[in-house]
C-alpha positions, 0 to 999 in steps of 0.5 A: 132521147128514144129511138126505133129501129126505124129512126134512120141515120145517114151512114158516113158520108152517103146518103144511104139511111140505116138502122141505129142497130145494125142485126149481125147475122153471125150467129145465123147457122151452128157450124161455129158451135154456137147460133142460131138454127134456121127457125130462129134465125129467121125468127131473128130476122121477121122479129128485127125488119118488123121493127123497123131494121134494115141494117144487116152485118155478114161476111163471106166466111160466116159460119162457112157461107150458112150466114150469107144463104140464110140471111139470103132466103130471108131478105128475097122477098123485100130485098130491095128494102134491106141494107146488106152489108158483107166482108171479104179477105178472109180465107175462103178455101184452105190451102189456097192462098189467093182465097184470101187477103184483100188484093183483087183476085181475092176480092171478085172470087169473094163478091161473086160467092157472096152474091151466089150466097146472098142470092142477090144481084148486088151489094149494098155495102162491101167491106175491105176486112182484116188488113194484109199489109201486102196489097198496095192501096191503089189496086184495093182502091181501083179493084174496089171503084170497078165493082162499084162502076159494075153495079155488083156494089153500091158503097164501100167501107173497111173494117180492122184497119190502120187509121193512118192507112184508112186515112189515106185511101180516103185521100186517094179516092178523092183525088182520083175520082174513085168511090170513096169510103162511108163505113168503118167497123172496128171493135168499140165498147166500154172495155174497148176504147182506144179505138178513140186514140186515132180511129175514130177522130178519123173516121169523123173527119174523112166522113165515114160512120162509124159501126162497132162491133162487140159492144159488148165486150164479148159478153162480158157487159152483159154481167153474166162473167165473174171472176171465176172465169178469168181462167183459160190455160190452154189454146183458143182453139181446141179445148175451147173450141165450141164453148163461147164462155171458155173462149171470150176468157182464152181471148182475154175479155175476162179481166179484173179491169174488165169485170169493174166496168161490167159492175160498173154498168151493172149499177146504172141497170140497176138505178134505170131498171134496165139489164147490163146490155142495154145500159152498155149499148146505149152508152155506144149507141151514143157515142160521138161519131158511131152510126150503128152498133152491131148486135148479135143474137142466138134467140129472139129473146136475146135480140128483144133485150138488146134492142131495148137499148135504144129506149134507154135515155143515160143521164150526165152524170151516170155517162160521167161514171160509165167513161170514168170506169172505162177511162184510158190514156190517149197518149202521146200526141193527144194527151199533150195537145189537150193540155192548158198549155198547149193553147196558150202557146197556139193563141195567147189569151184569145179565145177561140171557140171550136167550130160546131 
């Protein structure tokens, strides 16, 4: 079924609504060595909320704060309208080591440039980024209720997490009376599924929607890599520093295995005279459990054909091929519990059907 940009899904659950594509804004400044100046950028931006959007993914770091003050600027006039989501944890000031990692220094420093950034008196949503695995859960957990009882955040949520350890802070939460989790974003497309091995089972059964980032595969889907570009001798950053191509293939996007589903998606595109992205955005658009894929922009161009993605309507069988071309192992428990076998010993010859 199509959708718009103004068919609203309740994120996890809250009771906040946001777009079915969420607009990361990380391509909004150069300092990275690639974006978006600020004329497109905020064309970027008009061209997204007049559709409808509301959802907007950015972090603290982001292109060195350019991300948050521009998205910033452009959200000021119908800020209480937006949805805009940010990241702390990752290091702020070089050489400073509390400028980073999820404890609460670390987190009141971030949200109060943040919010100087953002030139806003609050947060919609807050996302704990990056795992450390040196903060006890209970002082994020605390830390992140106090910012929510001061009105400086509305809804919390984590990115780049343990599930086991999601999973439990949820338990926390709940038990304590603290603010509990809506949001998980975590890397899932057709080339990156084992965030179904355990994540996002999870998420669906501890209430949080879940918001994907990379969809495409890092570009990889959107068919414009070929296998003359599985090279990169040579360190991510420095010779690749600058170059996107160079460095979605020094981080190991561009594979063989990679390359045959992006070939894969590109025959559905064209049997729906659709582009690659397009047909790969839909196919997580519609995943179980995913709230909003985020997708990123240099021009408005680029935006215009991914919001396409939500007109495109994948039959049965072309999602059959999709997930037969980007299939992985569970593994251990799930393959296991999935077998024949396994409800026999559970419950005999009954038949039991799962709830819906």
């Amino acid at each position: 079924m199509a959708l718009t940009l103004d068919t609203y899904r309740l994120l996890g659950r809250s009771g906040l609504r946001v777009s079915p594509l969420a607009l990361g804004t990380a391509t909004f400044g150069t300092e990275w060595g690639w974006g978006a100046e600020r004329d497109e950028a905020r064309r970027l931006f008009d061209r997204y909320t007049e559709l409808g959007g509301n959802f907007f993914d950015t972090a603290s770091t982001y292109t060195k704060g350019s991300s948050e003050r521009m998205l910033g600027e452009f959200a000021h006039a119908d800020r209480d309208k937006m949805v805009l989501a940010t990241k702390y944890s990752t290091l702020r000031q070089p050489g400073d080591p509390n400028s980073g990692g999820t404890h609460r220094k670390s987190m009141a420093a971030s949200v109060e440039a943040s919010l100087r950034q953002l030139n806003t008196d609050y947060i919609d949503l807050l996302y704990v980024n990056v795992w450390d695995f040196r903060t006890p859960v209970e002082e994020i957990l605390r830390s992140l209720d106090d910012l929510v009882r001061q009105g400086k955040v509305l809804y919390l949520a984590i990115s780049s997490a343990p599930a086991w350890q999601v999973s439990r802070m949820q338990a926390i939460a709940d038990l304590r009376g603290w603010s509990p989790l809506v949001a998980l974003q975590t890397e899932y497309s057709l080339i990156q599924r084992t965030t179904e091995r355990d994540l996002i089972p999870m998420a669906r059964e501890m209430g949080l929607g879940v918001v994907p980032y990379s969809p495409l595969g890092g570009g990889v889907l959107t068919g414009k890599y070929s296998r003359e570009d599985q090279n990169p001798v040579g360190s991510v950053v420095g010779e690749t520093a600058g170059n996107r191509r160079s460095l979605n293939a020094a981080l190991g996007w561009v594979t063989d295995r990679n390359l045959a589903i992006a070939d894969a998606v590109k025959e559905v595109a064209s049997e729906l005279d659709r582009t690659p992205a397009q047909v790969a955005l839909a196919w997580t658009l519609n995943a179980p459990g995913v709230t909003a894929p985020i997708v990123g922009a240099r021009t408005v161009a680029q935006l215009e054909d991914n919001l396409g993605a939500l007109q495109v309507d994948l039959t049965s069988s072309q999602l059959a091929r999709l997930d037969r071309a980007s299939a992985i192992e569970l593994g251990n428990p799930h393959d296991v519990l999935a077998g024949d076998h396994i409800r026999t010993i559970t419950a005999g010859d009954m038949k039991i059907e799962a709830a819906s």
